[in-house]
N, CA and C of each residue as an Amber inpcrd file, in Angstrom:
protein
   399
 186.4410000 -11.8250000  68.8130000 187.7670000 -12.3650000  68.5690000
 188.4070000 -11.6550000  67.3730000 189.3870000 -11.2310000  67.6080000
 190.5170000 -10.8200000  66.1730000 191.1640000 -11.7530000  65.3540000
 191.1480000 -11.3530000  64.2970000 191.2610000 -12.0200000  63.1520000
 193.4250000 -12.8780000  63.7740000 194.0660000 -12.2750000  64.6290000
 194.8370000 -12.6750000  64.8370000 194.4720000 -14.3240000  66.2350000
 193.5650000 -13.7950000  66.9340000 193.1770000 -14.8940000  67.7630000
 192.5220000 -15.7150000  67.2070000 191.8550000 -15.5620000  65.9980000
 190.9980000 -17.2010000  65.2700000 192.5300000 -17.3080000  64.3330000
 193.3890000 -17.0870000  63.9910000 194.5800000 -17.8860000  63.4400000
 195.3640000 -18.6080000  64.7470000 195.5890000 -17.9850000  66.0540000
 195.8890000 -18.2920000  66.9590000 195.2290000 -19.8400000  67.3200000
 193.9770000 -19.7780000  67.1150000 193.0030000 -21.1270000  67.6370000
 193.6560000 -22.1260000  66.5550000 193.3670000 -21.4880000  65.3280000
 193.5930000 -22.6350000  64.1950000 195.2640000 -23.3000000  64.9250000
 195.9380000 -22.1250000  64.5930000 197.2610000 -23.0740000  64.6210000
 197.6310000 -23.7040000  65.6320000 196.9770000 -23.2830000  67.1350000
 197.1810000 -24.3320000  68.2400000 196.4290000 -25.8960000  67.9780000
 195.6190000 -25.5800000  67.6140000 194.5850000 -27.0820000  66.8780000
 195.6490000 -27.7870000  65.5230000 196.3390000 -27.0760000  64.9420000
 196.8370000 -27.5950000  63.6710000 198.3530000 -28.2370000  64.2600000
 199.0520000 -27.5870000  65.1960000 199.9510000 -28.3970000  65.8090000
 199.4250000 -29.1650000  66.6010000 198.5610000 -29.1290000  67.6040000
 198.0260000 -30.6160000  67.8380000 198.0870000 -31.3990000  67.3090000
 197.0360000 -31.2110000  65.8120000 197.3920000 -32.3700000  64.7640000
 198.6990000 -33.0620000  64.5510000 199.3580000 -32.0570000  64.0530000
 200.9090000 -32.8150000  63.6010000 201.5140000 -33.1880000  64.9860000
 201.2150000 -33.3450000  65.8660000 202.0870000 -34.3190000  66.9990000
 201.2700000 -35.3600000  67.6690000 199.8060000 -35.2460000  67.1890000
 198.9290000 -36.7210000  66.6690000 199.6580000 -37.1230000  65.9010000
 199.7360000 -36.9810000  64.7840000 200.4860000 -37.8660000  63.2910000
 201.6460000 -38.4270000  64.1590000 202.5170000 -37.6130000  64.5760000
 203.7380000 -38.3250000  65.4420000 203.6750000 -39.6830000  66.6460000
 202.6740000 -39.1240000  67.2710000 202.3400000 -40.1990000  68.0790000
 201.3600000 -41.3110000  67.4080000 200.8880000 -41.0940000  66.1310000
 200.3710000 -42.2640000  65.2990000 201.7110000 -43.1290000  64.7340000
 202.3870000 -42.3600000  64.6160000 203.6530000 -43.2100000  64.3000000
 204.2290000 -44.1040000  64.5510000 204.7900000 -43.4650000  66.1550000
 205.0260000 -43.8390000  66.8460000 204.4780000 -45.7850000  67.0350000
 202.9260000 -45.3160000  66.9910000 201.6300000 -46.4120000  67.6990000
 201.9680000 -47.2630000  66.3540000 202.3640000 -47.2870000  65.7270000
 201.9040000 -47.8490000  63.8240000 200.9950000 -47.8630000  63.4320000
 199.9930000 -47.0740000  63.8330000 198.5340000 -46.4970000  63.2300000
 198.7710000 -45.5380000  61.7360000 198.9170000 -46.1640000  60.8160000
 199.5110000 -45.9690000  59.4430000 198.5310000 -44.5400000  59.0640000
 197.5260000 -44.8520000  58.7550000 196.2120000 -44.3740000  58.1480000
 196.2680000 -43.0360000  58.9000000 196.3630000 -43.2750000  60.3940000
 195.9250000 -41.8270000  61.0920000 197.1260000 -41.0880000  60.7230000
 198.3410000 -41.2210000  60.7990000 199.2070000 -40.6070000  60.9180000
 199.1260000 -39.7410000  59.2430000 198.7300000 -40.1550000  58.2940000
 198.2320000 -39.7220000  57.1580000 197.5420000 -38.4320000  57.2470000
 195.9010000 -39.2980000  57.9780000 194.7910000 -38.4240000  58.1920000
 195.1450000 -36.8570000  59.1240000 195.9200000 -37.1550000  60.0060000
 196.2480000 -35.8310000  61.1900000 197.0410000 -35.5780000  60.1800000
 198.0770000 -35.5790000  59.6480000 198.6910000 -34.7610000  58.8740000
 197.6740000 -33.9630000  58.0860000 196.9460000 -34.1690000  57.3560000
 195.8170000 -33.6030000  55.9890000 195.1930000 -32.8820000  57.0850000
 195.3170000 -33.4580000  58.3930000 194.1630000 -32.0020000  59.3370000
 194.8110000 -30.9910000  59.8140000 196.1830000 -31.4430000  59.6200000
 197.2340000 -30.4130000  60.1440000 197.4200000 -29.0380000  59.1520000
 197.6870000 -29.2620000  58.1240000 198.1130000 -28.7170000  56.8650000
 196.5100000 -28.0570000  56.4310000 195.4320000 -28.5700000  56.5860000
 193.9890000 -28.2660000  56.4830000 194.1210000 -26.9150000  57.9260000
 194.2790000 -27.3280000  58.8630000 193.6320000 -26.4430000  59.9860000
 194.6860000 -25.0060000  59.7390000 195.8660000 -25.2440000  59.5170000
 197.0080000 -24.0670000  59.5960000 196.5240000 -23.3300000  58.0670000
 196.0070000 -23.7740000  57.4960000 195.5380000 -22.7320000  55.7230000
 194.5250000 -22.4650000  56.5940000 193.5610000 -22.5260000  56.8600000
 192.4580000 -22.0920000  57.3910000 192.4170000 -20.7050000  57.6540000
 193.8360000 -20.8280000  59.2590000 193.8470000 -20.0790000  60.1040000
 194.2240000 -18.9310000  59.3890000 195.5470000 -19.0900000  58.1750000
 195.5230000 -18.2080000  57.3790000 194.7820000 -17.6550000  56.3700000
 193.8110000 -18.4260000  55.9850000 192.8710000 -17.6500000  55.4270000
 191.8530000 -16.7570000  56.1900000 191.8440000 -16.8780000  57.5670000
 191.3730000 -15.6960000  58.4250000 192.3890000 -15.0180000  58.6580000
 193.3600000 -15.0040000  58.3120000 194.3360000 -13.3780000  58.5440000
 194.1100000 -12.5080000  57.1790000 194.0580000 -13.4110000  55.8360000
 194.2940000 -13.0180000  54.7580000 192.7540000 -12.3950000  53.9900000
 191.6660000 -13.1930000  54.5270000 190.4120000 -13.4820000  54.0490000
 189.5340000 -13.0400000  54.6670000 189.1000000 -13.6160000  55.7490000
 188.0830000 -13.1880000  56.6800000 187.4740000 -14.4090000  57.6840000
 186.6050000 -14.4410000  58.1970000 186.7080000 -15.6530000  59.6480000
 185.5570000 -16.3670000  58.9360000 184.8710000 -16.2320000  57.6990000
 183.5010000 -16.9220000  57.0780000 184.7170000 -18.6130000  55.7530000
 185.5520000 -19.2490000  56.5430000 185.8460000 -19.8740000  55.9420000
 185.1250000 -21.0250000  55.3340000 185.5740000 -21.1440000  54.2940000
 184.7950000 -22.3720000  54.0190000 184.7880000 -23.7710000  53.9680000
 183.5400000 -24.0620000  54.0450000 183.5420000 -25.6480000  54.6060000
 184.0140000 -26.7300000  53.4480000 185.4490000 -26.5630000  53.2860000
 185.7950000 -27.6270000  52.4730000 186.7600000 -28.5010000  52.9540000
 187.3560000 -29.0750000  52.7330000 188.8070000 -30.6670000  53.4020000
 189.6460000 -29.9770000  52.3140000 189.5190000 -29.9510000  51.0240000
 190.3920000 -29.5370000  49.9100000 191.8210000 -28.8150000  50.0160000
 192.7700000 -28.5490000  50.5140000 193.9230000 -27.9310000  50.9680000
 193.7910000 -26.6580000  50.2440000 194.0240000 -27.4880000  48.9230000
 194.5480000 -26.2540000  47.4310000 193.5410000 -25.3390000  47.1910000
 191.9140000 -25.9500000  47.5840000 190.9590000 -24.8820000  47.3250000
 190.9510000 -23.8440000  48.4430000 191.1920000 -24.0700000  49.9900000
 191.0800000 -23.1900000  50.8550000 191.9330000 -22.1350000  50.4580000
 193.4630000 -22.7280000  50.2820000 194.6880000 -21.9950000  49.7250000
 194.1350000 -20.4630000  48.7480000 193.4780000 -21.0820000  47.6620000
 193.6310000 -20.5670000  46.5320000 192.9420000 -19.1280000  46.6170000
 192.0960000 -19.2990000  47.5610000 191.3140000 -18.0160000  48.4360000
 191.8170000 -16.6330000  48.4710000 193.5480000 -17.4490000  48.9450000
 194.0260000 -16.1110000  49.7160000 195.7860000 -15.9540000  48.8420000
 196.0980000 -17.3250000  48.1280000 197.3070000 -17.4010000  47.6050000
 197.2570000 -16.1400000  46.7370000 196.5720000 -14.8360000  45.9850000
 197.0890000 -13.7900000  45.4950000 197.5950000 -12.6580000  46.5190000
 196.9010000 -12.7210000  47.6970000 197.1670000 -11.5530000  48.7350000
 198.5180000 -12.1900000  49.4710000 199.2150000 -13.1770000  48.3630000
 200.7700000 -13.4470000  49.2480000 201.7920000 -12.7630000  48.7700000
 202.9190000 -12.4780000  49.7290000 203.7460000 -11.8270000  48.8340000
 204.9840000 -12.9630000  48.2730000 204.6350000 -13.5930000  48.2670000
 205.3910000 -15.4530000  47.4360000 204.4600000 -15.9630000  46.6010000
 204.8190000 -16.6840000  45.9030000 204.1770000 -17.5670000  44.9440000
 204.4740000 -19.1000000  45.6320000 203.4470000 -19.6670000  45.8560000
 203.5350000 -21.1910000  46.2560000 204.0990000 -21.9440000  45.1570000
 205.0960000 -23.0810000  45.6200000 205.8340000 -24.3430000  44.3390000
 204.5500000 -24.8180000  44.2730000 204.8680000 -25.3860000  43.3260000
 204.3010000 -26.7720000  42.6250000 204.1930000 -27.4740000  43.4740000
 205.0140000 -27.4920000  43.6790000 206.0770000 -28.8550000  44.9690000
 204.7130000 -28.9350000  45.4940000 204.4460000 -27.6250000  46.7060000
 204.0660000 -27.5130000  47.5960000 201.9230000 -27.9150000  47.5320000
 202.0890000 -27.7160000  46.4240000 200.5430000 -27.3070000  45.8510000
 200.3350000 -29.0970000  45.1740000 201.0450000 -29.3170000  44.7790000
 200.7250000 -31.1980000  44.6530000 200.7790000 -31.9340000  45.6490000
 201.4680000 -31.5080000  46.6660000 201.4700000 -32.0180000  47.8910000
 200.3690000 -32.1330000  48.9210000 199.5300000 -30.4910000  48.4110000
 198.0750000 -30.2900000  49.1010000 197.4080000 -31.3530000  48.5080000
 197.3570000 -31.7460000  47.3200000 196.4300000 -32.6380000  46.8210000
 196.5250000 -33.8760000  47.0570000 198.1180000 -34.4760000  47.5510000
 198.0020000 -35.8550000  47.6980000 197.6990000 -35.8970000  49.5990000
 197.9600000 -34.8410000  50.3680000 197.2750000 -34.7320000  51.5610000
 195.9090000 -34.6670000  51.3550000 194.7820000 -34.0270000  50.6370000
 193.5730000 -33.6100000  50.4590000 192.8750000 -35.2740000  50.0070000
 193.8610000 -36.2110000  49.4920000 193.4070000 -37.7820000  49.1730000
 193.3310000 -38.1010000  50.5470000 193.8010000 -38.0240000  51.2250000
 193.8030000 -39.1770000  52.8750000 193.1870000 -38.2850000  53.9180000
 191.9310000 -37.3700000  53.5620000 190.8430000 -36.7990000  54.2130000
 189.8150000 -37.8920000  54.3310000 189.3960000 -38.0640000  55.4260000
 188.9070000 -39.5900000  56.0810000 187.4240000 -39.1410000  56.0910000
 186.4540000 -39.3000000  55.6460000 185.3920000 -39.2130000  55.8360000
 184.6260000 -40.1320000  56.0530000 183.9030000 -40.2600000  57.7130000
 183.5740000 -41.5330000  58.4040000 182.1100000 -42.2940000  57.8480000
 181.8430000 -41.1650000  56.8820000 179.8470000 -41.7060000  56.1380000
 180.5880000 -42.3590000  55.3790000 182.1530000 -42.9410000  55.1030000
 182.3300000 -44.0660000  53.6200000 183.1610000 -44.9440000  54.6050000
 182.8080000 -45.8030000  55.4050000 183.7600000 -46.6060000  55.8670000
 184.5120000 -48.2030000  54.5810000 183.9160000 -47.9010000  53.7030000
 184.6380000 -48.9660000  53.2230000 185.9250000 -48.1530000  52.2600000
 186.0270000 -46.6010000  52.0970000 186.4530000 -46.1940000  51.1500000
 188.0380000 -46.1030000  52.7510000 187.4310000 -45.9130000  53.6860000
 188.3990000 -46.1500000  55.1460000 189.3320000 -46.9510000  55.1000000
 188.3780000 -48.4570000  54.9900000 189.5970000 -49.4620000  54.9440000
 190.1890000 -49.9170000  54.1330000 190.0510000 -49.7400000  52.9220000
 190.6640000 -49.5390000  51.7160000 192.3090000 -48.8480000  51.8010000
 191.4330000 -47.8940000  51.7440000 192.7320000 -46.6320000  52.2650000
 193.5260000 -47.2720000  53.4760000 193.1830000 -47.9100000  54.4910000
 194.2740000 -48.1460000  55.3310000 195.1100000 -49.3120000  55.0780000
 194.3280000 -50.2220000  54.2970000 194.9950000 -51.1280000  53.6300000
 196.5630000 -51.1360000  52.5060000 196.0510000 -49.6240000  52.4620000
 197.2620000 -49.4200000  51.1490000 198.6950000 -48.5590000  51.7950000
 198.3910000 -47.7810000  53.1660000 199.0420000 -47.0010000  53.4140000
 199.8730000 -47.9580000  54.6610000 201.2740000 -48.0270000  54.3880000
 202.3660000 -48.5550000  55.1140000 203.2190000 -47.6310000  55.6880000
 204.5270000 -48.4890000  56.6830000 205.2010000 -47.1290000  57.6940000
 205.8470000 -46.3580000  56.4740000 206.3420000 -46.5180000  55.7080000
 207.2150000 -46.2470000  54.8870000 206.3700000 -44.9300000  54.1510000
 205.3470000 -45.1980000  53.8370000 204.5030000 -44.0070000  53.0820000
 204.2760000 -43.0680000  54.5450000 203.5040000 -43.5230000  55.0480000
 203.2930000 -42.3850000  56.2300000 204.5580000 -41.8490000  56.8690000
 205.1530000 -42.5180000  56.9430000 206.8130000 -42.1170000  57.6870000
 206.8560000 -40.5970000  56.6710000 207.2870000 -41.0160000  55.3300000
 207.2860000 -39.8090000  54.3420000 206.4500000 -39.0420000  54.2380000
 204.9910000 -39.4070000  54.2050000 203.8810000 -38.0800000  54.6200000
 204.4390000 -37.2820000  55.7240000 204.6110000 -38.0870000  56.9840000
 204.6300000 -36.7460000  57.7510000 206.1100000 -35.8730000  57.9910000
 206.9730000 -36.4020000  57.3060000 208.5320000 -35.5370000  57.1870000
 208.0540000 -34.5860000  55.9870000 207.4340000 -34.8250000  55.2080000
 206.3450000 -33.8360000  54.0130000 205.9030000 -32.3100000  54.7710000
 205.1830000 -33.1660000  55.3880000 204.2720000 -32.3730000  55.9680000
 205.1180000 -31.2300000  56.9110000 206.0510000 -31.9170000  57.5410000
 206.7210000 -30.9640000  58.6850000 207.3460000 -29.6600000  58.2030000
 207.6930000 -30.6130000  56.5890000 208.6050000 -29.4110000  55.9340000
 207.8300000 -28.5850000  55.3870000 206.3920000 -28.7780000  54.7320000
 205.3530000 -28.1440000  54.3920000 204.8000000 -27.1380000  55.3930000
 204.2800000 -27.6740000  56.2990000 203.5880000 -27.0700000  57.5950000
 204.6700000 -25.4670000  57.9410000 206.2200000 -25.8620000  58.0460000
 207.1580000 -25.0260000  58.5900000 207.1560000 -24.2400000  57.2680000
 206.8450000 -24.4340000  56.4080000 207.1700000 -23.5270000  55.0100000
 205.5910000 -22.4650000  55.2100000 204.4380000 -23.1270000  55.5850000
 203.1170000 -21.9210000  55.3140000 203.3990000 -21.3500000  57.0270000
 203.7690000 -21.5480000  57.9670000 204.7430000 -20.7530000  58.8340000
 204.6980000 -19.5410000  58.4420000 205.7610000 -19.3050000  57.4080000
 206.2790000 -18.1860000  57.1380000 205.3170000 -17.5820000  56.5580000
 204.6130000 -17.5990000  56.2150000 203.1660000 -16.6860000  55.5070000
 202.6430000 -16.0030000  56.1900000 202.6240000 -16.1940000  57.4030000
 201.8020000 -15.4120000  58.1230000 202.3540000 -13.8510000  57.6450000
 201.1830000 -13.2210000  58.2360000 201.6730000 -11.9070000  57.6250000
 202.4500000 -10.6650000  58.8070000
């Protein structure tokens, strides 16, 4: 596979995600619509870090750390904006070995927050878009 067909995989998997989040919405499944977003924004850095990096990515959830890999071989500088945003997506990474840290978290997250995560995200997602190289 070429380094253009494993970005190809990622980003067909990473828009999946973000039209999960939509149809979590939709459902009022608060939490997921969170979680698919953070997998969305997770799977599309990925893919670019195999255009930018190489296909040995690493096994982290972290947004900003996958990012940070490849953010010098850009020809932009990422906002702030954009890079605090990885981190409050990189919080609502669901990991199923802590189910109480789960319902916690779903407890706190309403339409109103997720509504705004994923209009975040859309505008985020469409902004690392343009990176490709």
């Amino acid at each position: 596979m070429t380094a253009q067909q494993k970005y190809d995989h990622w980003l067909d998997i990473a828009q999946y995600d973000l039209e999960t989040a939509k149809t979590m919405l939709s459902s009022g499944r608060w939490l997921y619509v969170v979680f698919m977003c953070q997998q969305a924004v997770e799977k599309l850095s990925k893919g670019l870090y195999t255009l930018y990096v190489d296909d040995n990515i690493p096994r982290v959830h972290n947004i900003k750390t996958i990012v940070d890999y490849f953010e010098n071989k850009l020809s932009v500088s990422i906002p702030e904006e954009i890079k605090d945003f990885f981190d409050v997506l990189s919080a609502y990474y669901l990991n199923n070995r802590y189910p109480d840290f789960m319902n916690k978290l779903s407890a706190q997250i309403k339409e109103n927050e997720a509504t705004k995560i994923l209009s975040k995200t859309e505008e985020v997602f469409s902004w690392l878009l343009t990176l490709k190289p």
